[in-house]
C-alpha positions as CSV (number, residue, x, y, z in Angstrom):
1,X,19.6,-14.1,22.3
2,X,15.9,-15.3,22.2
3,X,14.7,-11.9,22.7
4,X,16.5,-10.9,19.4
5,X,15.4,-13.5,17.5
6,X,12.0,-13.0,18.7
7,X,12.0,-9.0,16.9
8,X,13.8,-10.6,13.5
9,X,10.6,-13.1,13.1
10,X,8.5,-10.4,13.6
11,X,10.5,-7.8,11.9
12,X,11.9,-9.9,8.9
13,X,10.9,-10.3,5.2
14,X,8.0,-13.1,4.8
15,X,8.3,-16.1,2.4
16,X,5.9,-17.7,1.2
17,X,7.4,-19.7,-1.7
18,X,6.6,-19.7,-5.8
19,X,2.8,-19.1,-7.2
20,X,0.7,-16.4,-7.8
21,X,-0.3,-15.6,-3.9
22,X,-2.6,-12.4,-5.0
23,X,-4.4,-13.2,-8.2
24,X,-7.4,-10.9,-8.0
25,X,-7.3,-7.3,-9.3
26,X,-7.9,-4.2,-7.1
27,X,-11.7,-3.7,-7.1
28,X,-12.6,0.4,-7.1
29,X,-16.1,1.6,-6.8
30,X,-16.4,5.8,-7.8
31,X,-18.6,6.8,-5.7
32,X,-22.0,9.1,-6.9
33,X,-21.2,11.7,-4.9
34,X,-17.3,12.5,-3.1
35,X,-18.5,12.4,0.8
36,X,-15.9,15.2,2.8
37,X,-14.9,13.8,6.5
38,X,-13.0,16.3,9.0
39,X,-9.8,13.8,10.5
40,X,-8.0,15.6,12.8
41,X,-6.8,18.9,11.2
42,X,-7.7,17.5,7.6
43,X,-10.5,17.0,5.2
44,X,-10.7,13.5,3.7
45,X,-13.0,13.7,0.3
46,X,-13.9,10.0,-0.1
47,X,-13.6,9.5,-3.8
48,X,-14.3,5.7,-4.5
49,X,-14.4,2.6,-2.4
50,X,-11.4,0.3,-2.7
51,X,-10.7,-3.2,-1.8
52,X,-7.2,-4.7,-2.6
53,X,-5.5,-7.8,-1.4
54,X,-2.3,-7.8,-2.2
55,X,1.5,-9.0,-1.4
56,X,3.4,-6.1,0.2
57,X,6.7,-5.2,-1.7
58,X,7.8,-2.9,0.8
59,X,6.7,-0.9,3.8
60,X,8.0,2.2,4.6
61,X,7.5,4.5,8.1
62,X,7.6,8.6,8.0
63,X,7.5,10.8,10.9
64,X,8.8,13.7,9.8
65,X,7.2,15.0,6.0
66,X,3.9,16.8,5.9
67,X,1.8,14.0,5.6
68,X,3.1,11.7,8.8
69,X,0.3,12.7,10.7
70,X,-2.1,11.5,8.7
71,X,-0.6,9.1,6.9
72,X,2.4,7.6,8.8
73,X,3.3,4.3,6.2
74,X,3.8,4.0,2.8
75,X,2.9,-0.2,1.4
76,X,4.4,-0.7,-2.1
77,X,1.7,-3.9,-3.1
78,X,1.5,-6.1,-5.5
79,X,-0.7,-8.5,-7.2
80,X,-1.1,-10.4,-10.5
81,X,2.3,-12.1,-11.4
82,X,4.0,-9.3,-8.9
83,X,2.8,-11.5,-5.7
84,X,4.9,-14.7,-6.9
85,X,8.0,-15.0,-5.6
86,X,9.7,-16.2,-8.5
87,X,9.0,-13.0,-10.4
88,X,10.2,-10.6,-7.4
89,X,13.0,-12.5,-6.7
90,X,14.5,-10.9,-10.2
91,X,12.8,-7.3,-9.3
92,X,14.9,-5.3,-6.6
93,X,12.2,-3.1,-4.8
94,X,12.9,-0.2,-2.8
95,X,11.2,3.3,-1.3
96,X,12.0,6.5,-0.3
97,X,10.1,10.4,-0.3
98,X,6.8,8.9,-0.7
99,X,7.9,6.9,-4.2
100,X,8.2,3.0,-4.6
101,X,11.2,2.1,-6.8
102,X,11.8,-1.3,-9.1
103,X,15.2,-1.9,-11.0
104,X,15.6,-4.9,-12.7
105,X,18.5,-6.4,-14.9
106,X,16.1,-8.2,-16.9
107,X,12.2,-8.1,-17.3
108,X,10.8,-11.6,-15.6
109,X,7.7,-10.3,-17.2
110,X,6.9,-6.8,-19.1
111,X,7.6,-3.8,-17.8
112,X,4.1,-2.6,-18.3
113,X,3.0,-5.2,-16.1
114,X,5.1,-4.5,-13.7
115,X,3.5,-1.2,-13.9
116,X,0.2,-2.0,-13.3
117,X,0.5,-4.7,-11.2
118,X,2.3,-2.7,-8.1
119,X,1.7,0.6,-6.7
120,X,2.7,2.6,-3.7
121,X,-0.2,3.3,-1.5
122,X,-0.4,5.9,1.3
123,X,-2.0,4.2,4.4
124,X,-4.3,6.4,6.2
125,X,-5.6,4.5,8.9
126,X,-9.1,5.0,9.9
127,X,-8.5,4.0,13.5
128,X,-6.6,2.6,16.0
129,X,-7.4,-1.0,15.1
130,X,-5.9,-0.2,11.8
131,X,-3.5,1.2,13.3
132,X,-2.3,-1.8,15.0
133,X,-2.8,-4.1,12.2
134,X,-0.7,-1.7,10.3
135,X,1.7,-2.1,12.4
136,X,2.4,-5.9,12.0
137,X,2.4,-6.1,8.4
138,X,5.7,-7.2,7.3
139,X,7.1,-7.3,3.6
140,X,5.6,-10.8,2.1
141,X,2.4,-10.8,4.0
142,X,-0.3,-11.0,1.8
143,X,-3.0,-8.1,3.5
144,X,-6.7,-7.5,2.5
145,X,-6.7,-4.1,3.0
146,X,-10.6,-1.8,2.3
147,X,-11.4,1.4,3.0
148,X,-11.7,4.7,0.6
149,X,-9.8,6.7,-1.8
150,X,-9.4,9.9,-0.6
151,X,-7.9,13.7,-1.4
152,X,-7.0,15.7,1.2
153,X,-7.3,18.9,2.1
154,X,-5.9,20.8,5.4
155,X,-8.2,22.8,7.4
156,X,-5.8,26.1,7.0
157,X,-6.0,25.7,2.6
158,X,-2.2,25.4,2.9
159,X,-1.6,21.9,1.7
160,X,-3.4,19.4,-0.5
161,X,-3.0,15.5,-1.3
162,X,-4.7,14.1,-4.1
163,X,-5.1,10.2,-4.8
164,X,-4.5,8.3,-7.8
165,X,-7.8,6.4,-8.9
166,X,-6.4,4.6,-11.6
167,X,-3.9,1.5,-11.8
168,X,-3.2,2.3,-15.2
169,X,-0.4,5.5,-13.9
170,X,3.0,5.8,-13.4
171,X,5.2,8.6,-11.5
172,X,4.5,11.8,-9.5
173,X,0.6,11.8,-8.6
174,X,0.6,7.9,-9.4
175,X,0.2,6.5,-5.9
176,X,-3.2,5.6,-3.7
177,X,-4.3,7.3,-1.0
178,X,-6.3,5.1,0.5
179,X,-8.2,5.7,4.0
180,X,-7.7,2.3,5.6
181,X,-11.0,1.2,7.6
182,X,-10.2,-2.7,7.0
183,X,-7.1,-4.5,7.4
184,X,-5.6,-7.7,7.6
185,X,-3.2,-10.3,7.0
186,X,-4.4,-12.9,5.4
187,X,-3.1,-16.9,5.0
188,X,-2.5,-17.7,1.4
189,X,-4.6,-20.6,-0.1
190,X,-2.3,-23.5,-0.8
């Protein structure tokens, strides 16, 4: 019985109560020149630094799609109004195939903020530290998360993953791929 109680604190949703738990935007940084890293059996062009901290939505594991190597969670994150808990409460969030998914039965605040408040990012972790912290984040944790936006390109030309590098998007090509080389979760500020 303890031992099962044990993996649903550590496994379970996070509250953290009402308020605004995220406030700051994204902060993205194009760089001069795109810098091209060889990962594994990938190239990862760094495209602009990005910082984010943010409440996580969702998190979602994949094993089995193309990019699970590389990039084997999916965070929906948001920030803004979409880190208080009153908002989300009225916002039912899901994921699946790589997409982040909201439904609502009525806008607790626009839709367009919704939109560009929250956004599914592809976590490339940089190493195994990462990988670890990765591995701990829960939905409602508020994570400080930095690293690099990056496309990516397999070594054999067969397959290419681009990232978004604006908030501003929604739909196919809209998500983040970010290569993680910072993460954390962080205590909100009461």
């Amino acid at each position: 019985m303890t031992a099962g109680w044990a993996v649903y604190q550590r496994t379970g949703q996070v509250q953290l109560g009402p308020g605004v738990m995220a406030p700051a935007e994204p902060q993205q940084q194009m760089l001069q020149t795109p810098i091209t890293q060889q990962v594994d059996a990938y190239q990862l062009t760094e495209l602009a630094s990005f910082k984010i901290t943010a409440k996580v939505l969702a998190k979602k594991n994949y094993s089995f799609d193309r990019g699970a190597q590389l990039s084997p969670t999916d965070l929906a994150l948001g920030w803004g109004r979409m880190s208080d808990e009153n908002v989300l409460e009225q916002i039912k969030i899901s994921q699946s195939g790589r997409f982040y998914f909201w439904r609502v039965a009525a806008f607790p605040i626009p839709q367009r903020e919704i939109e560009t408040h929250s956004a599914n990012m592809h976590v490339i972790p940089e190493n195994i530290s990462v990988k670890h912290a990765l591995g701990k984040v829960r939905p409602g944790d508020i994570i400080e998360m930095s690293g690099s936006l990056v496309n990516v390109l397999s070594t054999d030309n067969q397959w290419r993953w681009r990232s978004s590098l604006t908030r501003e998007d929604t739909g196919g090509g809209a998500c983040e791929l970010i290569w993680v080389k910072s993460l954390r979760i962080v205590t909100p500020k009461t």
